[in-house]
C-alpha positions as CSV (number, residue, x, y, z in Angstrom):
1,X,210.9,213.5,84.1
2,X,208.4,214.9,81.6
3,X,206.8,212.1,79.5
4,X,206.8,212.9,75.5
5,X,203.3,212.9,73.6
6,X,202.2,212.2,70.6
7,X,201.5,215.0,68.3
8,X,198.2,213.7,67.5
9,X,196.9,214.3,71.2
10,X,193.7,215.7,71.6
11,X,193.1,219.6,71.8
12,X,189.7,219.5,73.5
13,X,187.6,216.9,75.0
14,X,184.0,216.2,75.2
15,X,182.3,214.7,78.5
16,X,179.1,213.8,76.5
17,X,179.1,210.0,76.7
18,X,178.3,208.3,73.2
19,X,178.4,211.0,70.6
20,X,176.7,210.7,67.7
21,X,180.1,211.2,65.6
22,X,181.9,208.8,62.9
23,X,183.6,206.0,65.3
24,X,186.9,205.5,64.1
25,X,188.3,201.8,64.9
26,X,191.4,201.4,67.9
27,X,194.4,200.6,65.9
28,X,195.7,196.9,66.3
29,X,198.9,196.2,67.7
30,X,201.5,192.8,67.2
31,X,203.4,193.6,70.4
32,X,202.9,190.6,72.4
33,X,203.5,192.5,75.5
34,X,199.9,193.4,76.0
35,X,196.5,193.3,78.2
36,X,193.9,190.7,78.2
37,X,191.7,193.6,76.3
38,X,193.9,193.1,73.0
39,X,195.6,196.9,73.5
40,X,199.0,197.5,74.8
41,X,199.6,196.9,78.8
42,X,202.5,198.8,80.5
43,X,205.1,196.1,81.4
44,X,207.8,198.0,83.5
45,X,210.2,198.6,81.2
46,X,212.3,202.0,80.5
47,X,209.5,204.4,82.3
48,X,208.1,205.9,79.3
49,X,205.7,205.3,76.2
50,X,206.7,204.7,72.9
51,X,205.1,207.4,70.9
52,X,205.4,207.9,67.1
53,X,206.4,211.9,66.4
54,X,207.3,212.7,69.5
55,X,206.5,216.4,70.3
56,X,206.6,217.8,74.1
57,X,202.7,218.4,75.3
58,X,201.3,221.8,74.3
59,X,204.1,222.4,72.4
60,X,203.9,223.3,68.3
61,X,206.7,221.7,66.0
62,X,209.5,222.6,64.4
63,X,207.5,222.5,61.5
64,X,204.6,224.5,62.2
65,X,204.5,227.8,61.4
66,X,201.1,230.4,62.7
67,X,199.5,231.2,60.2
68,X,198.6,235.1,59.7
69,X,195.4,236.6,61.1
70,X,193.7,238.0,58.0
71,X,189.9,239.7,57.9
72,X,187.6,238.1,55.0
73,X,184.8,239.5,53.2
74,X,183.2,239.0,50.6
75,X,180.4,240.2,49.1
76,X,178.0,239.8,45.4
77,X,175.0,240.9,43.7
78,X,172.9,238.5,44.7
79,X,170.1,239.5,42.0
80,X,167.5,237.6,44.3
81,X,168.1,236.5,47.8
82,X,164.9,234.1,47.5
83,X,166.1,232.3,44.3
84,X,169.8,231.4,45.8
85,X,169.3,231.4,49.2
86,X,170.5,228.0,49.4
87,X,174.0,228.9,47.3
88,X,174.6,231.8,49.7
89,X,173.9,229.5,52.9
90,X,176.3,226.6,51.4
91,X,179.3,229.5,50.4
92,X,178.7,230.5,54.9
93,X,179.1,226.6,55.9
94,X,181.7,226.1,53.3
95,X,183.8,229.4,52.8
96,X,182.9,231.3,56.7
97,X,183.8,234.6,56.0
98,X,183.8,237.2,58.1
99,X,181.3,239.0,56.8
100,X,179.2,238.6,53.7
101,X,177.7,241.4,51.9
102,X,175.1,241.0,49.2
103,X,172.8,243.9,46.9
104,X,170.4,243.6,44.5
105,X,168.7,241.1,47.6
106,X,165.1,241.8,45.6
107,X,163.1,241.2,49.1
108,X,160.5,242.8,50.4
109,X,159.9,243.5,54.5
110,X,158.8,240.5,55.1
111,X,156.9,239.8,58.9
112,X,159.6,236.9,59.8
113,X,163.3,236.9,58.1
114,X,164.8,234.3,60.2
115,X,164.3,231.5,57.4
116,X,166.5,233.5,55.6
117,X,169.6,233.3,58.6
118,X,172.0,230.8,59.5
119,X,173.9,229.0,62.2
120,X,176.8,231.3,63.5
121,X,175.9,233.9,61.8
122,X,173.8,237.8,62.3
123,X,171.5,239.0,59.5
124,X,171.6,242.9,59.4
125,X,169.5,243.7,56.1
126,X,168.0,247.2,54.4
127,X,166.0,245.2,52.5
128,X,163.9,247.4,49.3
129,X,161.7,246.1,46.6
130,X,163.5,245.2,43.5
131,X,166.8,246.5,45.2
132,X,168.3,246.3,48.8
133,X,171.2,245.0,50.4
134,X,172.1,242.7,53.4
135,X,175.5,241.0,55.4
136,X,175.6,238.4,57.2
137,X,178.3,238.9,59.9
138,X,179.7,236.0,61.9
139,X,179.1,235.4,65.5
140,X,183.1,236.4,66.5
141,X,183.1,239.5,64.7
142,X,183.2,242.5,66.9
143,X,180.7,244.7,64.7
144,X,177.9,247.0,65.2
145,X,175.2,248.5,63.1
146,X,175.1,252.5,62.2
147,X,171.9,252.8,61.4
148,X,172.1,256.2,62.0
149,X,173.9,257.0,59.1
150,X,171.4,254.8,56.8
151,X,168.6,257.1,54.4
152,X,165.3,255.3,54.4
153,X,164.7,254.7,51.1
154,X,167.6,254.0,49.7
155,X,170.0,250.5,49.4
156,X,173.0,251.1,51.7
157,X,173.9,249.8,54.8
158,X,177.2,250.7,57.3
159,X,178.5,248.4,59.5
160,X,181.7,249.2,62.0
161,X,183.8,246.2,62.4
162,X,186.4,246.6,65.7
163,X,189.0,243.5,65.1
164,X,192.3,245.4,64.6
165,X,194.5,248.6,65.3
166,X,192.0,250.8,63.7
167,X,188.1,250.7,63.1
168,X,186.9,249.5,59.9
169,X,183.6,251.5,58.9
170,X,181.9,249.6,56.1
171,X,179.5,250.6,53.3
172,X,177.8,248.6,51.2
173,X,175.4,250.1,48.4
174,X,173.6,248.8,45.7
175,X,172.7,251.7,42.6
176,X,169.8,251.0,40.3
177,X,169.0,252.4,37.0
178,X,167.2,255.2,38.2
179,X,168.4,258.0,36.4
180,X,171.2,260.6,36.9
181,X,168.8,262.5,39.9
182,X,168.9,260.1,42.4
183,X,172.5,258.8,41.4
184,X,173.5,262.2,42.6
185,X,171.1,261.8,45.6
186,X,173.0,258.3,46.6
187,X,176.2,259.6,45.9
188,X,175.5,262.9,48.2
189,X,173.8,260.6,50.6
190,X,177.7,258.5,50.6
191,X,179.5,261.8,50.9
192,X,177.9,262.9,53.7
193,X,178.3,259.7,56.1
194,X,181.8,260.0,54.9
195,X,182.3,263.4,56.4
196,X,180.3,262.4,59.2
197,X,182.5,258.8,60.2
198,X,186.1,260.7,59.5
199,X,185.0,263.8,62.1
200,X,183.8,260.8,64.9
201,X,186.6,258.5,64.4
202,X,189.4,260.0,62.3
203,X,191.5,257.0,62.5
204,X,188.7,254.8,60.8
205,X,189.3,252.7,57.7
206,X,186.8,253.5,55.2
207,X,185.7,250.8,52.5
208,X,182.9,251.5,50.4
209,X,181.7,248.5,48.4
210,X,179.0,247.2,46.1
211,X,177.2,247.4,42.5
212,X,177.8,250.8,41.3
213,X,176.7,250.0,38.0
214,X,178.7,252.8,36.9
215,X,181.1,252.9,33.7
216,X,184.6,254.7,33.2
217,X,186.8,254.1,30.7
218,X,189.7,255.2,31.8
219,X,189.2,254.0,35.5
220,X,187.3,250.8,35.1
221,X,188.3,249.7,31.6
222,X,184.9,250.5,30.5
223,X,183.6,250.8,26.6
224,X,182.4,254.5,27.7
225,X,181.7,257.2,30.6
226,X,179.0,258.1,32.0
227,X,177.4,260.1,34.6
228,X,177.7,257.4,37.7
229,X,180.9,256.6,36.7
230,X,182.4,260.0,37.0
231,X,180.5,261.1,40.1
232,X,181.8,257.8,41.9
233,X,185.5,258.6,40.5
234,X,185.1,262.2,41.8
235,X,183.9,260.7,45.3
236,X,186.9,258.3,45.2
237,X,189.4,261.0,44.4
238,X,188.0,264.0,47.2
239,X,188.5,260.7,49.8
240,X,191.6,259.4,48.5
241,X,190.0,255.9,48.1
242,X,191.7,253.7,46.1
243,X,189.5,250.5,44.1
244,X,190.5,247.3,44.1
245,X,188.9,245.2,42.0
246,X,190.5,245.0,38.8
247,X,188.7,241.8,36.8
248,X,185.1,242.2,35.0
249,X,182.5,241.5,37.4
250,X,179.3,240.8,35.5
251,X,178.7,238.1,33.8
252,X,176.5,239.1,30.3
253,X,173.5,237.2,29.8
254,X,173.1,238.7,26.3
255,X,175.4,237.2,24.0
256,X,176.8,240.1,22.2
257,X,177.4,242.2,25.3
258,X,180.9,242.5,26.9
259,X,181.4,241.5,30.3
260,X,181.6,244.9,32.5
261,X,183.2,245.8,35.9
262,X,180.5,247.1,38.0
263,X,181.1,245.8,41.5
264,X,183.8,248.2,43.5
265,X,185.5,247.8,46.5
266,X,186.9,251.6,47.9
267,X,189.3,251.6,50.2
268,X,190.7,253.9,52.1
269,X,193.7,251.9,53.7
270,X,195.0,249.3,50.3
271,X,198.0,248.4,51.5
272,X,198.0,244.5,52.0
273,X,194.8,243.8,50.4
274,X,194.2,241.0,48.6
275,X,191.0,240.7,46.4
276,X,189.7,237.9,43.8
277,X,186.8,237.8,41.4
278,X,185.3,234.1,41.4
279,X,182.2,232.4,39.8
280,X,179.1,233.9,40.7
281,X,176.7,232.7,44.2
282,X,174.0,230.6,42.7
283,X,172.3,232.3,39.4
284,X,173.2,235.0,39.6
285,X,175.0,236.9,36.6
286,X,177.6,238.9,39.1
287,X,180.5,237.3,40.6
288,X,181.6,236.7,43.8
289,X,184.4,239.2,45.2
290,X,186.5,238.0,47.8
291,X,189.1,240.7,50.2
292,X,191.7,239.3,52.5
293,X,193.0,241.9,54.9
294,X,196.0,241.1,57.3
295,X,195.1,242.1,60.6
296,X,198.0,243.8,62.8
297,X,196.7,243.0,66.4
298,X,196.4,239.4,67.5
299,X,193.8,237.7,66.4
300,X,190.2,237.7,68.9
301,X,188.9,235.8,65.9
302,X,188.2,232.3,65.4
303,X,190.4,230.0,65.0
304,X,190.1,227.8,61.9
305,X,191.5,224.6,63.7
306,X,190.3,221.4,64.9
307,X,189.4,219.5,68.2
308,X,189.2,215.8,69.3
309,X,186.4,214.0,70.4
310,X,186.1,211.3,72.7
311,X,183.8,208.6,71.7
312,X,183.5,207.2,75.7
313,X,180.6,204.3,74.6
314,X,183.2,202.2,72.7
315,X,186.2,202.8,75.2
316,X,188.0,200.0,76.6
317,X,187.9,200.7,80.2
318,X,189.1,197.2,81.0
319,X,192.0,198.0,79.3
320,X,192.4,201.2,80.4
321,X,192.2,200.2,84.2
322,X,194.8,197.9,83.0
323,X,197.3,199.9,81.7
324,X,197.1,202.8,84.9
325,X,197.4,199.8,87.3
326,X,200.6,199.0,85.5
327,X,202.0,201.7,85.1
328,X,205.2,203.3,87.2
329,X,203.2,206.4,88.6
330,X,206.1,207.0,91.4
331,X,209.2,206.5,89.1
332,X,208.0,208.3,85.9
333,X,205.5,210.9,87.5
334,X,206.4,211.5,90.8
335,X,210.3,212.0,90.8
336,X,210.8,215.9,90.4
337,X,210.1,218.3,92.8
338,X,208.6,220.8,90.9
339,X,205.0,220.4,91.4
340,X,204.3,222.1,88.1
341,X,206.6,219.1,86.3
342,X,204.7,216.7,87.8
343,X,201.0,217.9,87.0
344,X,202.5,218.1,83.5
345,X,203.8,214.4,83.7
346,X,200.6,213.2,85.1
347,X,198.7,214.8,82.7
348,X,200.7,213.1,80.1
349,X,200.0,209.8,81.0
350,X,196.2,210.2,81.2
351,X,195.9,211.8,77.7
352,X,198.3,208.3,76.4
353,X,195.9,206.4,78.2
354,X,192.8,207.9,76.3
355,X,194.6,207.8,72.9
356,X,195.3,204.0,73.5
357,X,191.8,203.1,74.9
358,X,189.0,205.6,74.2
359,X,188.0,206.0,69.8
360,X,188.2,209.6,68.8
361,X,187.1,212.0,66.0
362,X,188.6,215.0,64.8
363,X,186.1,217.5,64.0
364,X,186.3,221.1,63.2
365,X,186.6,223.7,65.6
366,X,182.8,225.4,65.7
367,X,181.1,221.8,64.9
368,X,177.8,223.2,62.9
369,X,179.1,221.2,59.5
370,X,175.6,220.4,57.9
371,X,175.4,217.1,56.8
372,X,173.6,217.8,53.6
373,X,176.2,219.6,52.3
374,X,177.9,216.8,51.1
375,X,180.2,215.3,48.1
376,X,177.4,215.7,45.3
377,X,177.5,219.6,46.5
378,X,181.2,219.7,46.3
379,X,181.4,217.8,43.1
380,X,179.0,220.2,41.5
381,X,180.5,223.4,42.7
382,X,184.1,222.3,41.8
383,X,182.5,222.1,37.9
384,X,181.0,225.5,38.2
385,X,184.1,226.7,39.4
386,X,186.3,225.0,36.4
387,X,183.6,226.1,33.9
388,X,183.4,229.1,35.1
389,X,187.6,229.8,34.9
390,X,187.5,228.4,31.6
391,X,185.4,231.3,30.1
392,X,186.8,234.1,32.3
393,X,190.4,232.9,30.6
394,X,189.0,232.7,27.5
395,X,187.0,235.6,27.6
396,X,190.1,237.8,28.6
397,X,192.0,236.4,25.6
398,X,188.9,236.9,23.0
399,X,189.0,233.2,22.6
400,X,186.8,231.7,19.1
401,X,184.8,229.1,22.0
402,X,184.3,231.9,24.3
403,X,180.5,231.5,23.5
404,X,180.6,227.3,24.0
405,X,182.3,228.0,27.3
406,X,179.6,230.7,28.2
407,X,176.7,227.8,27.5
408,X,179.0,225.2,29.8
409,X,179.4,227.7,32.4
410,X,175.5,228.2,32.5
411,X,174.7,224.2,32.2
412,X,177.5,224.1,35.3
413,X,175.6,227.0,37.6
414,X,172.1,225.1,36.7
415,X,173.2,222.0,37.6
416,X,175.3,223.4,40.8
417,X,171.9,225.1,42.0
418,X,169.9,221.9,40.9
419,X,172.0,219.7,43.2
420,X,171.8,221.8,46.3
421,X,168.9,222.1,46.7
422,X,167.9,218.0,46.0
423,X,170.4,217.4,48.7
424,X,169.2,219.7,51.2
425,X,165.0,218.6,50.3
426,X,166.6,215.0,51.2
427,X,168.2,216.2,54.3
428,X,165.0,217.8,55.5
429,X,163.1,214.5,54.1
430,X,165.6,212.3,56.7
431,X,164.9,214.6,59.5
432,X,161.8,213.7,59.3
433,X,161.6,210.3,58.8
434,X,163.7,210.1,62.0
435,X,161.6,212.5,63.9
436,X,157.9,210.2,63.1
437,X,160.4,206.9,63.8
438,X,161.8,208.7,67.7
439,X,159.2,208.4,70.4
440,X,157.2,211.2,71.3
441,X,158.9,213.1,74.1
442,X,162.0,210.8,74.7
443,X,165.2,212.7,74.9
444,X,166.4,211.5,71.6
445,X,163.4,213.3,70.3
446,X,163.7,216.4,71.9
447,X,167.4,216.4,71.3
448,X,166.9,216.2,67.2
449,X,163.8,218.8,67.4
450,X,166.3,221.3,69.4
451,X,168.8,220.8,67.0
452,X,166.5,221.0,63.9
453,X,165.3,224.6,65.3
454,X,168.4,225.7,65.7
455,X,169.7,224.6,62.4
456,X,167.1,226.4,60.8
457,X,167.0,229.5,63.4
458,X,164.0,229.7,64.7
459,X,163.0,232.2,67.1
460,X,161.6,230.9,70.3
461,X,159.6,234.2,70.8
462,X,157.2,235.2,68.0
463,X,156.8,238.6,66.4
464,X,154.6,240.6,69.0
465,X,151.7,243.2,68.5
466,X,152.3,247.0,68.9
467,X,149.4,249.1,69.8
468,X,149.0,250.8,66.7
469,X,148.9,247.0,64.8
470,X,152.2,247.0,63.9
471,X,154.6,243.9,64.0
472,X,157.9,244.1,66.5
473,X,159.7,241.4,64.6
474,X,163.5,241.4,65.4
475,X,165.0,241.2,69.0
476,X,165.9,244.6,69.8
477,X,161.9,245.7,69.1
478,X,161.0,243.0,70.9
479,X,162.8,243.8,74.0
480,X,161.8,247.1,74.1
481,X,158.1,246.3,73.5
482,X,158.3,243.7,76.6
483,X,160.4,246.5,78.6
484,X,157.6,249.3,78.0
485,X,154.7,246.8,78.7
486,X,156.2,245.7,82.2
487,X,157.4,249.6,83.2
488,X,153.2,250.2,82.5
489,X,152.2,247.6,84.5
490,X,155.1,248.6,87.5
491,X,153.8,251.6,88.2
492,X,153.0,252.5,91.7
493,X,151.1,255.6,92.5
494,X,152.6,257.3,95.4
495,X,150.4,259.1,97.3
496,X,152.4,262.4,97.1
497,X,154.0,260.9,100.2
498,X,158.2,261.9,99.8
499,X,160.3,258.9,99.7
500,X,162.3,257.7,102.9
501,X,165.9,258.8,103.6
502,X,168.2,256.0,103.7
503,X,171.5,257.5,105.4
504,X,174.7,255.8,103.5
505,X,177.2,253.4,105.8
């Protein structure tokens, strides 16, 4: 006999005793039939627990339907990495894409880019004065760098992503105003890596994305043509790409000018895409372009869900002790032969027992919420968002208070960046306070400093010295800077003397 569960019973557990999570109170109970303790004692009655919602353990309902794997990107001219650092790191916590592209990042090489990262997520940048591009790519996503393919001076970047059927090879460019010469130079540049990607993997998806900052008129809705617009239609047509995004994209900060649709995404797989133009990351004066892709293998991705956890400092083990002491192990457990029945129907009981006794939190799967990021934030963004849907409706419909809705949209994004960046100045100010307040070299301490460096990922080995004075400053030069200096210092000189001759067993 199988005891039924709950369908509120916990996914995961935690064996950390008193977490520092929300306590949520024990629910009270007016059945009279209970332990000293105040919570429900088992009396020997019909051999099982009542449970509201009964569902059998590890089982989904009736109701619950999987939901499908999708891939989501997203990417936006950031016009200034620097300057909306903090709306970029709030759309990760808030949004977690898959991957996040960004152009027009405006930041120069500097010796240490970690400020710039954040939890759960890989920074691969091609970062160029006044232009450059960047995406950060989360920690599940299968994805590697193809650097190979990259020109040294200009903004691209191409990144393979393996998470379905078929490899996904993504490029993502940024085009300045730089004259016709070295639009044709980028655009060769493109084509080339094309032909390159489709003779290596044939099967590969290709998706080209970014600000083009080209104009057609006939493709993109555009007042006129010119030269970057038809060299990127001619590239889309040879490849048999298709574009997606079909809204303006920049915002104007001119009154009199139109907005424009400069950001593309290229494709060459469309089918089941779905992409959405949304209020622009922090100041910037390009919005944000969201793609959903269904994926067709089973998701390795993960999941979006949620986990319990145990808050053991405020159990009631006297009641819990209690409750197992009474309760018909032989009868309800220990009937059926099947051993596999009756691991299930022990395990049942013990996971009743913790929901009766032990306080629990749900949290969300992946746990790296950052407290500063909290209602004010939320508030704030929800008003950029309305503001900003407001004047993209109006604008479409060449509404007389398109220009008042432009000034509240701007007042909105101000005040959105504004409160951000307060709350997370406060969160730092609280860390602190608590830090000075902890004594030195207690776990406590120790425990919030860990946590504070990897909040703000910090590396734990510093950018090291080359011979010729220059800086190894990511991982990957690091390494290989550490490997060379211990192969020099490994070497053992021979003698000329031939190496033994170990005969094989």
């Amino acid at each position: 006999m199988v005891a039924e569960l709950d369908n509120r019973l916990p996914q995961e557990g935690t064996s950390t005793p008193g977490e520092s999570l929300a306590e949520h109170p024990r629910p009270c109970y007016s059945n009279p039939e209970r332990g000293c303790s105040g919570c429900p004692a088992y009396s020997g009655g019909g051999g099982k627990i009542p449970l509201k919602n009964k569902t059998a353990r590890g089982k989904l309902s009736n109701n619950t339907k999987a939901t499908p794997a999708t891939l989501s990107v997203n990417f936006c001219n950031i016009r200034g990495l620097h300057s909306n650092l903090n709306a970029v790191h709030y759309h990760l916590e808030t949004a977690k894409p898959a991957l996040l592209f960004l152009t027009e990042t405006q930041v120069s090489s500097p010796t240490d880019i970690s400020y710039l990262s954040y939890p759960g997520y890989k920074l691969e940048h091609s970062f160029v004065p006044r232009a450059g591009v960047c995406v950060y790519v989360r920690e599940d996503i299968c994805s590697r760098r193809l650097g190979s393919l990259e020109g040294s001076d200009l903004s691209i970047l191409w990144l393979r992503v393996d998470s379905d059927d078929h490899p996904r090879v993504y490029g993502c460019l940024y085009r300045s105003h730089s004259g016709n010469a070295e639009t044709d130079r980028l655009i060769d540049h493109v084509q080339m890596a094309t032909d390159s990607l489709l003779q290596r993997v044939p099967s590969a998806e290709i998706v080209i994305l970014g600000d083009f900052n080209a104009h057609h008129a006939e493709w993109l809705g555009s007042r006129l043509t010119d030269h970057a617009g038809r060299s990127v239609y001619d590239f889309a047509l040879a490849y048999g790409l298709t574009q997606l995004v079909t809204s303006p994209t920049r915002i104007p900060d001119v009154e009199d000018h139109t907005p424009s649709l400069l950001d593309l995404v290229l494709t060459s797989h469309p089918d089941g895409y779905q992409v959405s133009v949304d209020a622009p990351l922090g100041s910037s004066d390009h919005c944000l372009i969201r793609s959903m892709v269904p994926l067709t293998l089973p998701s390795r991705l993960r999941s979006a869900g949620c986990r319990r956890v145990w808050h053991y400092r405020s159990a009631d083990w006297d009641g819990m002790r209690s409750f197992f002491a009474s309760y018909p192990w032989g009868r309800v457990c220990f009937s059926p032969d099947d051993p596999s029945a009756v691991a299930d129907s022990v395990t049942d009981v013990v996971l009743q027992g913790m929901e009766l006794f032990i306080p629990s939190s749900v949290v969300p799967i992946g746990g790296r919420s950052q407290p500063w990021f909290g209602r004010s934030c939320k508030t704030a963004l929800r008003s950029k968002q309305e503001c900003y849907q407001a004047w993209a409706a109006a604008s479409v419909t060449r509404d007389v208070n398109t220009s008042t809705l432009k000034k509240k949209y701007n007042f909105a994004s101000r005040s959105f960046k504004r409160v951000i960046a307060k709350a997370k100045s406060e969160h730092i100010g609280r860390i602190g306070e608590k830090l000075v307040r902890l004594p030195s070299g207690t776990r406590a301490f120790w425990s919030l400093a860990k946590a504070v460096q990897g909040n703000f990922c910090k590396p734990s080995l510093p950018s090291l010295h080359r011979e010729d004075d220059s800086l190894a400053q990511d991982a990957k030069d690091k390494a290989d800077l550490l490997g060379s200096l211990f192969a020099s210092n490994s070497t053992l000189d021979d003698g000329g003397k031939i190496p033994p001759t170990i005969p094989r067993c």
